[in-house]
DSSP file (Angstrom, degrees, kcal/mol; ACC not computed):
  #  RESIDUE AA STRUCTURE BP1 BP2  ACC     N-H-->O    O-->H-N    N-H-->O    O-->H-N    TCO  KAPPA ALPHA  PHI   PSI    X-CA   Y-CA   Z-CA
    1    1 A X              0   0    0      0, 0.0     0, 0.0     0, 0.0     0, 0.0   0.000 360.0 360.0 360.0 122.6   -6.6   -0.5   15.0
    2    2 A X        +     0   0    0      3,-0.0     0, 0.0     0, 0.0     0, 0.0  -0.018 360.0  42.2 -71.8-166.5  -10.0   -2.0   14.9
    3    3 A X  S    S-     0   0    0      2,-0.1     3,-0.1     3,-0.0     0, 0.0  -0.068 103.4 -33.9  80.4 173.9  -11.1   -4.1   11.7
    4    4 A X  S    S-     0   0    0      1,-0.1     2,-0.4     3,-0.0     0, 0.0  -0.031  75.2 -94.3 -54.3 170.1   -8.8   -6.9    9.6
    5    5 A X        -     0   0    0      1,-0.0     2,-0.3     0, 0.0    -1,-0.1  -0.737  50.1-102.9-105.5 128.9   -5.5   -6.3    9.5
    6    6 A X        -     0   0    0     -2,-0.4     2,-0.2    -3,-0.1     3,-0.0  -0.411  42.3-126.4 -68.3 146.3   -4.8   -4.3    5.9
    7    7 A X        -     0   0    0     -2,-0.3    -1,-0.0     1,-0.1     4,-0.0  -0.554  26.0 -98.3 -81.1 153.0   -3.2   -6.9    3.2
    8    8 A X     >  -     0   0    0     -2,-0.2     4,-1.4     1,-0.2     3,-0.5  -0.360  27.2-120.1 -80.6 151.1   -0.2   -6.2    1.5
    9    9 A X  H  > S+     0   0    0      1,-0.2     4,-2.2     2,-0.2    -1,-0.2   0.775 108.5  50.1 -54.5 -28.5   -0.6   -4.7   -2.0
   10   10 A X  H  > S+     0   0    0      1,-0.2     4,-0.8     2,-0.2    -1,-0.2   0.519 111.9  49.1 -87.8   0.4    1.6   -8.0   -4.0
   11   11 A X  H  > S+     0   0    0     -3,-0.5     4,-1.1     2,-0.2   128,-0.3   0.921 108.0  48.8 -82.0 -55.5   -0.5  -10.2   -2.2
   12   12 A X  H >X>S+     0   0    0     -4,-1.4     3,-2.6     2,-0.2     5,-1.9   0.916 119.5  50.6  -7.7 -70.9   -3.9   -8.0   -3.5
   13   13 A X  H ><5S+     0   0    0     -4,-2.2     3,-4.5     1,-0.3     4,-0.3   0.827 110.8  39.5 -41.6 -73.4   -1.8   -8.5   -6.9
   14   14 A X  H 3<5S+     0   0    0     -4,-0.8   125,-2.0     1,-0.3    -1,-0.3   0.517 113.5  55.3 -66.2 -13.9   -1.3  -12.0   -6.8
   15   15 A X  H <<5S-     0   0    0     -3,-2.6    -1,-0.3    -4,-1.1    -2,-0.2   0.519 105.7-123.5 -95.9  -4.8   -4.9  -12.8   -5.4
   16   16 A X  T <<5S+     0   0    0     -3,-4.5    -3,-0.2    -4,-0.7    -2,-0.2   0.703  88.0 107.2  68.3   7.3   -6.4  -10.8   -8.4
   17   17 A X      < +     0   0    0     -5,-1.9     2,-0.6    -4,-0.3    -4,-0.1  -0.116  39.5 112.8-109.4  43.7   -8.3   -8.5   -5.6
   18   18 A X        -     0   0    0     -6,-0.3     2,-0.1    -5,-0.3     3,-0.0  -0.986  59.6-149.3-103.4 123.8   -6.1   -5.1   -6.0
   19   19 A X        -     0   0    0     -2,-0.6    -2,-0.1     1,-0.1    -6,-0.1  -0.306  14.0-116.1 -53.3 164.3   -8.5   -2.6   -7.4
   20   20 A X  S    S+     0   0    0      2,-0.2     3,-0.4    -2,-0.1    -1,-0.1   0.888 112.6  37.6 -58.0 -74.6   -7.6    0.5   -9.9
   21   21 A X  S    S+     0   0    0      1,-0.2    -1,-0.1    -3,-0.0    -3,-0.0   0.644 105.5  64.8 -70.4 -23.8   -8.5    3.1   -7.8
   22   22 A X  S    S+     0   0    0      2,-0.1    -1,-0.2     0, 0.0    -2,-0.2   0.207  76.5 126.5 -67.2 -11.4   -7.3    1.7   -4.5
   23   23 A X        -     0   0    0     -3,-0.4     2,-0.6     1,-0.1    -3,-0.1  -0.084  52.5-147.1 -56.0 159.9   -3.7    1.8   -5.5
   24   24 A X    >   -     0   0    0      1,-0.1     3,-1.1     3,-0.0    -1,-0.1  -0.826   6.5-166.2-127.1 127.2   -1.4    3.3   -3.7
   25   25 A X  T 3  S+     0   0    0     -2,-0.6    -1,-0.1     1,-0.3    -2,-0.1   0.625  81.9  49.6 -82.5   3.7    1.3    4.7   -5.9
   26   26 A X  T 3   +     0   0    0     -3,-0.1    -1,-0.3     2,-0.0     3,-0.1   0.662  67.9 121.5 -79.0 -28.4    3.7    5.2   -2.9
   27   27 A X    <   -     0   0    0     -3,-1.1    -3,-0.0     1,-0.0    -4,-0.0   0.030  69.3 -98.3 -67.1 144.2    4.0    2.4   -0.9
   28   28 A X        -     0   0    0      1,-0.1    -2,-0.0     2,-0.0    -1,-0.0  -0.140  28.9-165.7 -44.9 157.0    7.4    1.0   -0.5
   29   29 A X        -     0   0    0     -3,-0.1    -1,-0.1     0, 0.0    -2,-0.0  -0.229  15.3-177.1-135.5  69.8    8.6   -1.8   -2.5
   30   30 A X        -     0   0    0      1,-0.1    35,-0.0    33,-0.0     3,-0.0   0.266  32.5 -79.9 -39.8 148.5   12.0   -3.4   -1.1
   31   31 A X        -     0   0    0     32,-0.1    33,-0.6     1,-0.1     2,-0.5  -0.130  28.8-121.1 -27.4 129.1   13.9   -6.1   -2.5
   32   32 A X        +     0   0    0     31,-0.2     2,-0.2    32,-0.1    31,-0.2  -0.956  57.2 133.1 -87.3 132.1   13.5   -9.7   -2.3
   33   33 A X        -     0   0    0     -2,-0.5     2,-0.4    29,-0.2    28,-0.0  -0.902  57.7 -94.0-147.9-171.1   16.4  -11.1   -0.9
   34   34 A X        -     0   0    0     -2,-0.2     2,-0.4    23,-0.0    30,-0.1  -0.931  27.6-165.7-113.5 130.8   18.3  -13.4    1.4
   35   35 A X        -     0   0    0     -2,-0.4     3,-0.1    28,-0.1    18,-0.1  -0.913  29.2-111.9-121.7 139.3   19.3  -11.8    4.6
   36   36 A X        -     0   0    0     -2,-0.4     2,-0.1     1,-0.1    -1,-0.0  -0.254  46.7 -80.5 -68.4 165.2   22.3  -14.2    6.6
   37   37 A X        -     0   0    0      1,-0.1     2,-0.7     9,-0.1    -1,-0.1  -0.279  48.5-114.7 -73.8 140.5   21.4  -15.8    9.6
   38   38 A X    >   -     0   0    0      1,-0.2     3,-0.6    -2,-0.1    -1,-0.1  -0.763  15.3-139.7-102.3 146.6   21.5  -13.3   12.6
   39   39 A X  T 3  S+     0   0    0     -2,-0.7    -1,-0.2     1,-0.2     7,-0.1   0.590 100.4  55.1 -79.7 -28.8   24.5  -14.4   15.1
   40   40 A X  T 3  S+     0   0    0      6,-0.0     2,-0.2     0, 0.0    -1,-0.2   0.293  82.8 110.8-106.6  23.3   22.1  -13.5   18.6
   41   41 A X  S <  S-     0   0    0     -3,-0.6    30,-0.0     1,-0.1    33,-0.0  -0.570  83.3-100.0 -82.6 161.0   18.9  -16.0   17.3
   42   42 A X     >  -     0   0    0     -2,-0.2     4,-1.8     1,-0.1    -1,-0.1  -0.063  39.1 -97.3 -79.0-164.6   18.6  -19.2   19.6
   43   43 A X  H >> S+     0   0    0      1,-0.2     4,-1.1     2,-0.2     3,-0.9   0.997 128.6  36.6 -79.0 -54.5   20.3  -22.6   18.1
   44   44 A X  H 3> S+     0   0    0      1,-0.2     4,-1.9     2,-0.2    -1,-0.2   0.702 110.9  56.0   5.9 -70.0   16.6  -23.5   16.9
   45   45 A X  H 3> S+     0   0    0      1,-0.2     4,-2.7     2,-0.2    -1,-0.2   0.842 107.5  51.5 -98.2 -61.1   15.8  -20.3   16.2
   46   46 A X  H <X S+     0   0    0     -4,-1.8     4,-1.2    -3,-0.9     5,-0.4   0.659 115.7  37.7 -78.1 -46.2   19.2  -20.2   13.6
   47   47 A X  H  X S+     0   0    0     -4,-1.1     4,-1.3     2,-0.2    -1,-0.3   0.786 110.9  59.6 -99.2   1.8   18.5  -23.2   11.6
   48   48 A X  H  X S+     0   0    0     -4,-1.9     4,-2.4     1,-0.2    -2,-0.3   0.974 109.8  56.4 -70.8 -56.0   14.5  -22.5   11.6
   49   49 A X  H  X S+     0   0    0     -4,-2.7     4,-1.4     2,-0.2    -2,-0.2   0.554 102.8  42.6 -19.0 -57.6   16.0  -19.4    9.9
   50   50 A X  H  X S+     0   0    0     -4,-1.2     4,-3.1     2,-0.2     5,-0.4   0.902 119.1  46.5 -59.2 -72.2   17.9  -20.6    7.3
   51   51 A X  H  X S+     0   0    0     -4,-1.3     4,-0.7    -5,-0.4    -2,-0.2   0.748 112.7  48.7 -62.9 -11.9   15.1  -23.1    6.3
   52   52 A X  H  X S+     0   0    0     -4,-2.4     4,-2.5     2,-0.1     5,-0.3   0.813 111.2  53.1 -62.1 -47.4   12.6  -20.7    6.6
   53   53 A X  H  X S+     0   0    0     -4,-1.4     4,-2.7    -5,-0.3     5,-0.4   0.887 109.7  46.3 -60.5 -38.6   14.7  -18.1    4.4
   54   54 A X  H  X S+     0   0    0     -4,-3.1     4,-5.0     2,-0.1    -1,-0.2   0.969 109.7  50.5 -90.8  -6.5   15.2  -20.1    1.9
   55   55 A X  H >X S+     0   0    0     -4,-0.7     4,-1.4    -5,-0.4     3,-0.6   0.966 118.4  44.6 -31.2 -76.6   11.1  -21.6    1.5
   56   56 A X  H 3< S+     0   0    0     -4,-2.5     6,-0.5     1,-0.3     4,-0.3   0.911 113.0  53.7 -49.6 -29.4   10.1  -17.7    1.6
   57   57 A X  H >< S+     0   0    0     -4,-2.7     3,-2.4    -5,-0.3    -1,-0.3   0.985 113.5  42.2 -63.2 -45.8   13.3  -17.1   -1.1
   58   58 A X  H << S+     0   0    0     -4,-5.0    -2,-0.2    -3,-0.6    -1,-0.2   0.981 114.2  50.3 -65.3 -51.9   11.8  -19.7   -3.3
   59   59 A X  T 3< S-     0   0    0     -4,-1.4    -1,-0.2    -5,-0.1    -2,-0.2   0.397 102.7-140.9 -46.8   1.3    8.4  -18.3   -2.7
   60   60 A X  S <  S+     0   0    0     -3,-2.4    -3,-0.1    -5,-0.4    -1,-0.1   0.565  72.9 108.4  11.0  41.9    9.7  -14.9   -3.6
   61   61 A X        +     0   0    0     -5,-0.2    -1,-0.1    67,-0.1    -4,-0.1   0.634  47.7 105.5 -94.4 -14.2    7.8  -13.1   -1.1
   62   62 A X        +     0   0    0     -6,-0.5     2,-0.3    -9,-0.2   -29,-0.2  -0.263  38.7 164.8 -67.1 135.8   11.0  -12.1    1.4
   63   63 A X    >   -     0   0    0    -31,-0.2     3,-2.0   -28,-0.0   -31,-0.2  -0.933  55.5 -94.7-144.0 158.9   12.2   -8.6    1.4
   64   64 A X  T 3  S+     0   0    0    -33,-0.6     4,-0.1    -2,-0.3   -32,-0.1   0.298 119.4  64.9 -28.7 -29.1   14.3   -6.8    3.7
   65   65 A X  T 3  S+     0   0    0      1,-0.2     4,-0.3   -34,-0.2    -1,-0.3   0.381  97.9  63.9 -87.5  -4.8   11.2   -5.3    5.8
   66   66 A X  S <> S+     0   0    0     -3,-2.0     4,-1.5     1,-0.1     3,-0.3   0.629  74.2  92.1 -77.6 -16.5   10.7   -8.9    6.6
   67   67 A X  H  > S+     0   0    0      1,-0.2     4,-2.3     2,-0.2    -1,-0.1   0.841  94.3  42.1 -25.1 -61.0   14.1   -9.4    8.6
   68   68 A X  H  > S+     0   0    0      1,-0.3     4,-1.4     2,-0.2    -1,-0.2   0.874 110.7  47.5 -76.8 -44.5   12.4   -8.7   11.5
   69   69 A X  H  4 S+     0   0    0     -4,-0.3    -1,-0.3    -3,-0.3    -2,-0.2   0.779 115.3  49.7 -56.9 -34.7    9.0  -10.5   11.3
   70   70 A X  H  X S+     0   0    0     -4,-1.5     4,-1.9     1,-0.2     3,-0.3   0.785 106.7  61.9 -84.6 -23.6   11.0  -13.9   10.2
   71   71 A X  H  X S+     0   0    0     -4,-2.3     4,-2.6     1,-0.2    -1,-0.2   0.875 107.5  33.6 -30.5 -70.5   13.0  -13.0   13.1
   72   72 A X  H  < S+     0   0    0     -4,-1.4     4,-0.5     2,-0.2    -1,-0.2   0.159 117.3  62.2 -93.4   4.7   10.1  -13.2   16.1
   73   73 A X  H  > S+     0   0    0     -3,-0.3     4,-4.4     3,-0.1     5,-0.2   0.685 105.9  44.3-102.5 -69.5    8.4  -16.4   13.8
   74   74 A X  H  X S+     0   0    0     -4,-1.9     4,-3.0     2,-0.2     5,-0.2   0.814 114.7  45.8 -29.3 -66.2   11.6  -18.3   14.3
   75   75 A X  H  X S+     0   0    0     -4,-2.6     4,-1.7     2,-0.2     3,-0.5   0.905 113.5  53.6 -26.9 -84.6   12.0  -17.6   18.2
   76   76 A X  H  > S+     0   0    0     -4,-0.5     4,-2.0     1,-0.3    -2,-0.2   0.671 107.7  48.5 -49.6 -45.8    8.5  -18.3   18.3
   77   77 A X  H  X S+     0   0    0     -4,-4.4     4,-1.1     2,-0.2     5,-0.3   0.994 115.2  45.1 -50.9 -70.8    9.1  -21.6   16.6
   78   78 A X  H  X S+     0   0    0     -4,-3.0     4,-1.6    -3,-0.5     5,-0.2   0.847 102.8  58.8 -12.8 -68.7   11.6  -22.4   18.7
   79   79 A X  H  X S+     0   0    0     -4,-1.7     4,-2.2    -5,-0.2    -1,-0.2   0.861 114.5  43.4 -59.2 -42.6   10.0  -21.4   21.8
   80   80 A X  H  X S+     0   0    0     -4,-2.0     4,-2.1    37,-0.3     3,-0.4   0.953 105.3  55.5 -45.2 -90.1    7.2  -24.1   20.9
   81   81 A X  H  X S+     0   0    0     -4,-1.1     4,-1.8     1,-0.3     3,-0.2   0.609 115.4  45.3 -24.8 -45.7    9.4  -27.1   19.7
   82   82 A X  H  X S+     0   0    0     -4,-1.6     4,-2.1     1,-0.3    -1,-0.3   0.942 115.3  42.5-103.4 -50.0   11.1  -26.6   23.5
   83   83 A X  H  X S+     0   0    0     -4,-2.2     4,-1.6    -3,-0.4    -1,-0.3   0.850 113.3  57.8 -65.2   0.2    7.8  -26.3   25.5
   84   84 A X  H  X S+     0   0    0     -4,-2.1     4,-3.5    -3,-0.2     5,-0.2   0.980 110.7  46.1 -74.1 -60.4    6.5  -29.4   23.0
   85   85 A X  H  X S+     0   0    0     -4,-1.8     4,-2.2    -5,-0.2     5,-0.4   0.930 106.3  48.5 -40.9 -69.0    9.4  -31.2   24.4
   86   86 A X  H  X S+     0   0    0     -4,-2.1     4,-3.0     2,-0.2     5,-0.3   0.814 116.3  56.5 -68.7 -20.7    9.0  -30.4   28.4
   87   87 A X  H  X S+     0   0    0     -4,-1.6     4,-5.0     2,-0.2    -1,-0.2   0.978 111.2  40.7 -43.5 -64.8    4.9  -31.7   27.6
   88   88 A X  H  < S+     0   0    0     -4,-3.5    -2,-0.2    -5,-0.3    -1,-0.2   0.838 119.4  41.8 -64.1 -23.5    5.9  -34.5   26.4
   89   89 A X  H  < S+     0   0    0     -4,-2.2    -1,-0.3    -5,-0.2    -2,-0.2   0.869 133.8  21.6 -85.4 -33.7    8.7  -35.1   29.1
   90   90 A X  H >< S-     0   0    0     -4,-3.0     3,-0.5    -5,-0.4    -2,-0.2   0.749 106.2-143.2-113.2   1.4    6.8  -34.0   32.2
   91   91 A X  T 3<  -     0   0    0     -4,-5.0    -1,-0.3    -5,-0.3    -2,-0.1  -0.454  34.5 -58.7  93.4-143.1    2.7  -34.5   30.5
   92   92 A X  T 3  S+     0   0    0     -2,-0.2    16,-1.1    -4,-0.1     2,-0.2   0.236 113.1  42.1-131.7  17.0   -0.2  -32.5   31.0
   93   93 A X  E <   -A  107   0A   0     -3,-0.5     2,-0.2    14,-0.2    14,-0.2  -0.931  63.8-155.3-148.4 176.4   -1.1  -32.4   34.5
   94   94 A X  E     -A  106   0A   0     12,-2.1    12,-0.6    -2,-0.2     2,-0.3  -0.697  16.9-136.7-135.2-179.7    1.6  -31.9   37.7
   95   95 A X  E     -A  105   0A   0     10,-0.2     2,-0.5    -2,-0.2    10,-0.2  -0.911  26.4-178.4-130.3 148.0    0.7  -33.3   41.2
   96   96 A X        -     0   0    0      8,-1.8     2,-0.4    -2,-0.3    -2,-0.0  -0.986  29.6-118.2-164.6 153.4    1.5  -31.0   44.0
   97   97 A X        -     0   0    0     -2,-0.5     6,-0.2     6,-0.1     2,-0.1  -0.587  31.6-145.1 -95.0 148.6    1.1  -31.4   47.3
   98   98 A X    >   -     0   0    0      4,-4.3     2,-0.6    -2,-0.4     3,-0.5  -0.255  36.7 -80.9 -86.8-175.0   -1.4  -28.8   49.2
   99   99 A X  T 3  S+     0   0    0      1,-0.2    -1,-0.1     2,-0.1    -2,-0.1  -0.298 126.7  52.0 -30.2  15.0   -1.4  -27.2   52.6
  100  100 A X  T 3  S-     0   0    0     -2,-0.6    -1,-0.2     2,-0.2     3,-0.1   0.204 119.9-103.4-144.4 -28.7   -2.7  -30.0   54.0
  101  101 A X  S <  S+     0   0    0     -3,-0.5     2,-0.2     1,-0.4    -2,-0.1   0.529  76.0 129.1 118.1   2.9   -0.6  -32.4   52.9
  102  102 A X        -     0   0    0      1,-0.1    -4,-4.3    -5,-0.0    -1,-0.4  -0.661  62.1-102.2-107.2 150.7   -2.6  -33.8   50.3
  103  103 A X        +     0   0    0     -6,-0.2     2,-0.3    -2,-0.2    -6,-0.1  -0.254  37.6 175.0 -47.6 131.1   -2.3  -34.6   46.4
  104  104 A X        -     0   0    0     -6,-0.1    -8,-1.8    -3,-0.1     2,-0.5  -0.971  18.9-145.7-130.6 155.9   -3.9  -32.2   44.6
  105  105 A X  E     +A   95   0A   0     -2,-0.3   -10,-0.2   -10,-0.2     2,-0.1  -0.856  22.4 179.3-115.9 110.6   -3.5  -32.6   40.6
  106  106 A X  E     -A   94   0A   0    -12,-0.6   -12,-2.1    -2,-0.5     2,-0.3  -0.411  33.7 -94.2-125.9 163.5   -3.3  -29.8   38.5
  107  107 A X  E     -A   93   0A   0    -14,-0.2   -14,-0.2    -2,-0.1     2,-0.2  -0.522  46.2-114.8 -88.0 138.1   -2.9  -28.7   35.1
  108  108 A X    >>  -     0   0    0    -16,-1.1     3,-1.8    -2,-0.3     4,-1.1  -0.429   9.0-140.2 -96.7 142.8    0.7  -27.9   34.0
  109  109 A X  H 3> S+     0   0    0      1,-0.2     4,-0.8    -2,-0.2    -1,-0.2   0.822  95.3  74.2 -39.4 -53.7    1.4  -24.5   33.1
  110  110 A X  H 3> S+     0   0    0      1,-0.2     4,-1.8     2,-0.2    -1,-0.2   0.665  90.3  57.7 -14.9 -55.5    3.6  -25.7   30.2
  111  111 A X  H <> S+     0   0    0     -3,-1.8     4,-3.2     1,-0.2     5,-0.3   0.964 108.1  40.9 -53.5 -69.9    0.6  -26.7   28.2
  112  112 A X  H  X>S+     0   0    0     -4,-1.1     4,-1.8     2,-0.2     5,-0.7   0.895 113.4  55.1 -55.0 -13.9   -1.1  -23.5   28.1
  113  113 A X  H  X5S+     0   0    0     -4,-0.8     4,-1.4    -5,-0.2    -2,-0.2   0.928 106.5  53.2 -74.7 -49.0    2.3  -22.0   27.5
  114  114 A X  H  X5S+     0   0    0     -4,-1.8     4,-0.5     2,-0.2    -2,-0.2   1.000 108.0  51.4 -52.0 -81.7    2.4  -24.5   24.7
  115  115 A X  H ><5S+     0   0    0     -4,-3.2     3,-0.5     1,-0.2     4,-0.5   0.698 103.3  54.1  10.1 -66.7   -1.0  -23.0   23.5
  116  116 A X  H ><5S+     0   0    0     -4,-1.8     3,-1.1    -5,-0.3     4,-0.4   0.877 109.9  51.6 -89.3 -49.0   -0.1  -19.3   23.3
  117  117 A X  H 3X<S+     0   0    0     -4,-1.4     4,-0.9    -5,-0.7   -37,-0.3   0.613 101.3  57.7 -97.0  31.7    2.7  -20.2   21.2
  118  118 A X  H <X S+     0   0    0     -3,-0.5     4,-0.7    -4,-0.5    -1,-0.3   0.414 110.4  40.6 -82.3 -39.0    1.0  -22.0   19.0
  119  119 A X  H <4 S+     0   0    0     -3,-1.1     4,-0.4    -4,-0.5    -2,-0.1   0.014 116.3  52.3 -94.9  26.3   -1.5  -19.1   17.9
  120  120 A X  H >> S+     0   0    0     -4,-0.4     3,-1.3    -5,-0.1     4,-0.6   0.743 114.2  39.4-104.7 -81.1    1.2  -16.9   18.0
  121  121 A X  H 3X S+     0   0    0     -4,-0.9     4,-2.3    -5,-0.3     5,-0.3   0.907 116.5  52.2 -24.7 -57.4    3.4  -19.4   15.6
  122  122 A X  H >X S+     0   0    0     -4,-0.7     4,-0.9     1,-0.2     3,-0.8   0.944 108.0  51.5 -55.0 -46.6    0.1  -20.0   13.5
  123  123 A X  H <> S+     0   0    0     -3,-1.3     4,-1.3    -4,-0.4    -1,-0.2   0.766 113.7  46.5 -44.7 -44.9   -0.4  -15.9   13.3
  124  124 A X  H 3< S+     0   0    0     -4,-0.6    -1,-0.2    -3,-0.3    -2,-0.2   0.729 110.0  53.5 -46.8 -51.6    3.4  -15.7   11.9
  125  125 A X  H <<>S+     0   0    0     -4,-2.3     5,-3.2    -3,-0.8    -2,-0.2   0.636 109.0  49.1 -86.1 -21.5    2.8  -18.5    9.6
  126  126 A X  H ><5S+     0   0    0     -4,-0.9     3,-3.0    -5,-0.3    -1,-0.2   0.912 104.4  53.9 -76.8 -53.4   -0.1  -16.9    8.0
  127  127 A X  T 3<5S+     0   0    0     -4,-1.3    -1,-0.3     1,-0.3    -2,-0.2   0.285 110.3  47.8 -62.6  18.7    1.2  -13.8    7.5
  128  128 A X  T 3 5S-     0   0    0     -3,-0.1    -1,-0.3   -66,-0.0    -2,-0.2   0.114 114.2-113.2-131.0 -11.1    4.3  -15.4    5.5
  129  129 A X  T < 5S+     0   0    0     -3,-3.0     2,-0.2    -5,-0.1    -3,-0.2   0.747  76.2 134.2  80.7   0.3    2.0  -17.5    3.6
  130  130 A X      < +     0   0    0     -5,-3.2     2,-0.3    -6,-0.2    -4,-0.1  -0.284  41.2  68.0-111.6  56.2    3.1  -20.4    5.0
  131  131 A X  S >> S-     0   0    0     -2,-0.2     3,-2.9    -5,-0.2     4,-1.8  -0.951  88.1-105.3-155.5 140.0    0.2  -22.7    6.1
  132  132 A X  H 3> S+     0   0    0     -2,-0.3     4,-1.9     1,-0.3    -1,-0.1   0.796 119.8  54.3 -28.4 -37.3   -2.3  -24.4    3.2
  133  133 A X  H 34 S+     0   0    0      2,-0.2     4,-0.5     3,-0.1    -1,-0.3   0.768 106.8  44.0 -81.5 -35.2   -4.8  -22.2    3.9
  134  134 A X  H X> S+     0   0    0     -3,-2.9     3,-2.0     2,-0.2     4,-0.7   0.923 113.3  54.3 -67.9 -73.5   -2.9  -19.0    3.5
  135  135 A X  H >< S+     0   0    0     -4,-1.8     3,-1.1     1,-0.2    -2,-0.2   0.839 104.0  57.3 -31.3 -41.8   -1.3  -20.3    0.2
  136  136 A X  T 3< S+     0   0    0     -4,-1.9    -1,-0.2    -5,-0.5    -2,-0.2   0.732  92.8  59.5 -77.1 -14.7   -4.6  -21.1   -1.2
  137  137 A X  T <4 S+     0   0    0     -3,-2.0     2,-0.4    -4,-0.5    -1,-0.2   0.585 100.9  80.4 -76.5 -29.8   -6.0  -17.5   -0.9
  138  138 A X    <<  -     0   0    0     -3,-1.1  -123,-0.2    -4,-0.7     2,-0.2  -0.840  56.9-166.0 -95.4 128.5   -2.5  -16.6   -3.6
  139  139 A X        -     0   0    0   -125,-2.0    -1,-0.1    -2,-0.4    -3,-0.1  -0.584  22.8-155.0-124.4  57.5   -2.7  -17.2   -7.2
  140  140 A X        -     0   0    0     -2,-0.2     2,-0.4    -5,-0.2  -129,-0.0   0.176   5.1-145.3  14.4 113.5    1.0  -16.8   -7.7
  141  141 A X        -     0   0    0      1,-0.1    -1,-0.1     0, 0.0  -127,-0.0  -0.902  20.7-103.9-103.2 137.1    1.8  -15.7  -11.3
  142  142 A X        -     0   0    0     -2,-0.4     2,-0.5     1,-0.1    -1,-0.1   0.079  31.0-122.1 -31.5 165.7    5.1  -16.9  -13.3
  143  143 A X        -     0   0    0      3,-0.0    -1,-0.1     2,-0.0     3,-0.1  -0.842  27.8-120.8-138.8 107.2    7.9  -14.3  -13.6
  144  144 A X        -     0   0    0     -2,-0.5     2,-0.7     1,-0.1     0, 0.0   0.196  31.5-137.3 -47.2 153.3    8.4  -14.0  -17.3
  145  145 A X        -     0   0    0      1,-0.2    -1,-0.1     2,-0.0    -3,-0.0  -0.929  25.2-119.5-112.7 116.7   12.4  -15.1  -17.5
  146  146 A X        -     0   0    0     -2,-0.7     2,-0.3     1,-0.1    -1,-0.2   0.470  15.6-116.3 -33.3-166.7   13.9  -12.9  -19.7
  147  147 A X    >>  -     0   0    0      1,-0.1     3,-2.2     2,-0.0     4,-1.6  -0.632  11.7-152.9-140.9 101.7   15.6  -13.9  -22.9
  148  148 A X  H 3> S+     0   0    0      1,-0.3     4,-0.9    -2,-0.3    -1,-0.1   0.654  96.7  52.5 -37.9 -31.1   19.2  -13.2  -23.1
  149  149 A X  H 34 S+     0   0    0      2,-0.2     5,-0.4     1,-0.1    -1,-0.3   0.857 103.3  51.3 -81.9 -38.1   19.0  -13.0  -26.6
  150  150 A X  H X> S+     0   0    0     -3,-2.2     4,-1.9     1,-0.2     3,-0.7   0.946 109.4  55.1 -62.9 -46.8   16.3  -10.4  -26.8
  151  151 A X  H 3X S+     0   0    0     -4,-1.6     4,-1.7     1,-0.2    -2,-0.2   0.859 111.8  42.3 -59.9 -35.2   18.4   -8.0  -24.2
  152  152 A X  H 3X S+     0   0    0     -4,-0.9     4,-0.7     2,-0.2    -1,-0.2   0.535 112.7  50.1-105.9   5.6   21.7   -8.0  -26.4
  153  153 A X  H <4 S+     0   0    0     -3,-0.7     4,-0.5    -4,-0.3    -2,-0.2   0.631 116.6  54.1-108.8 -29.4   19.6   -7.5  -29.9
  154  154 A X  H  X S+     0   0    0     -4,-1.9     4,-0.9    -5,-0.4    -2,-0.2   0.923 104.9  47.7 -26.0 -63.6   18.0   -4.6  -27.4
  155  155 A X  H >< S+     0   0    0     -4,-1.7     3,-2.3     1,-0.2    -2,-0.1   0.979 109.4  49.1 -67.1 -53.1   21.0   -3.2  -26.7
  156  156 A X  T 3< S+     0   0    0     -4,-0.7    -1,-0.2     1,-0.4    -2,-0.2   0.500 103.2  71.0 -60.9 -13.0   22.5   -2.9  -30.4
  157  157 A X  T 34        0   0    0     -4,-0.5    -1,-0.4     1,-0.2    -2,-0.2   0.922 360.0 360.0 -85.2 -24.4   19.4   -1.5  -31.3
  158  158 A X    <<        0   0    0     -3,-2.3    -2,-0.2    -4,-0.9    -1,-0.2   0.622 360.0 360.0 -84.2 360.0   20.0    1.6  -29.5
């Protein structure tokens, strides 16, 4: 699909840019909740999970169609932090010897590897809302708390 990628309608809301007329009165609107950690994530992967879930819980944008997306951000984290590590253990260039016999010194694959899952992560992070720049674009409204007392002089009225 050419163009921006469409934005979700509670983000619209919360940004004050949803038009009238643009609604769509169909589109799904799942739960926010907390989904447990799934058992086949790497070890990484498992406690980025949890600390991810519960940011996005406190942020009360996670819903149930998100399982899957928070899923491939975690990996992806994951997958970083461990190529961050083999940079830092084996650097940024490797030496390898040519067909001739000679040092040649070359740039280690790792890095770029590093790279790509860095815009990857950063893509993830955005779409979650979870880098300054994302956040600042949402103008978050309270969520009125009910009044326990108003619901049960509610009820007796009917």
């Amino acid at each position: 699909m050419a163009g921006r990628p469409r934005k979700p309608s509670a983000l619209k809301v919360l940004q004050g840019t949803q038009r009238k007329d643009r609604v769509n009165k169909n589109e799904p609107k799942p739960p926010a909740i907390k989904t447990p950690v799934p058992d086949y994530l790497s070890e990484i992967g498992k406690q980025a999970y949890a600390e991810f879930m519960e940011i996005l819980h406190q942020m009360q944008i996670f819903t149930v169609a998100d399982a899957p997306n928070l899923q491939q951000l975690v990996e992806t984290w994951a997958e970083w932090r461990e190529l961050n590590e083999l940079v830092k253990k084996n650097g940024f260039t490797i030496t390898q010897i040519t067909a001739a016999g000679e040092p040649m010194v070359r740039p280690n694959p790792e890095v770029m590897m590093r790279s790509d899952a860095s815009k990857r992560l950063r893509n993830l992070l955005t779409d979650f809302g979870m880098t300054p720049a994302s956040r600042s674009k949402v103008s978050a409204q309270e969520v009125e708390q009910a009044d326990p007392l108003e619901e049960f002089m509610a009820r007796k009225r009917k």
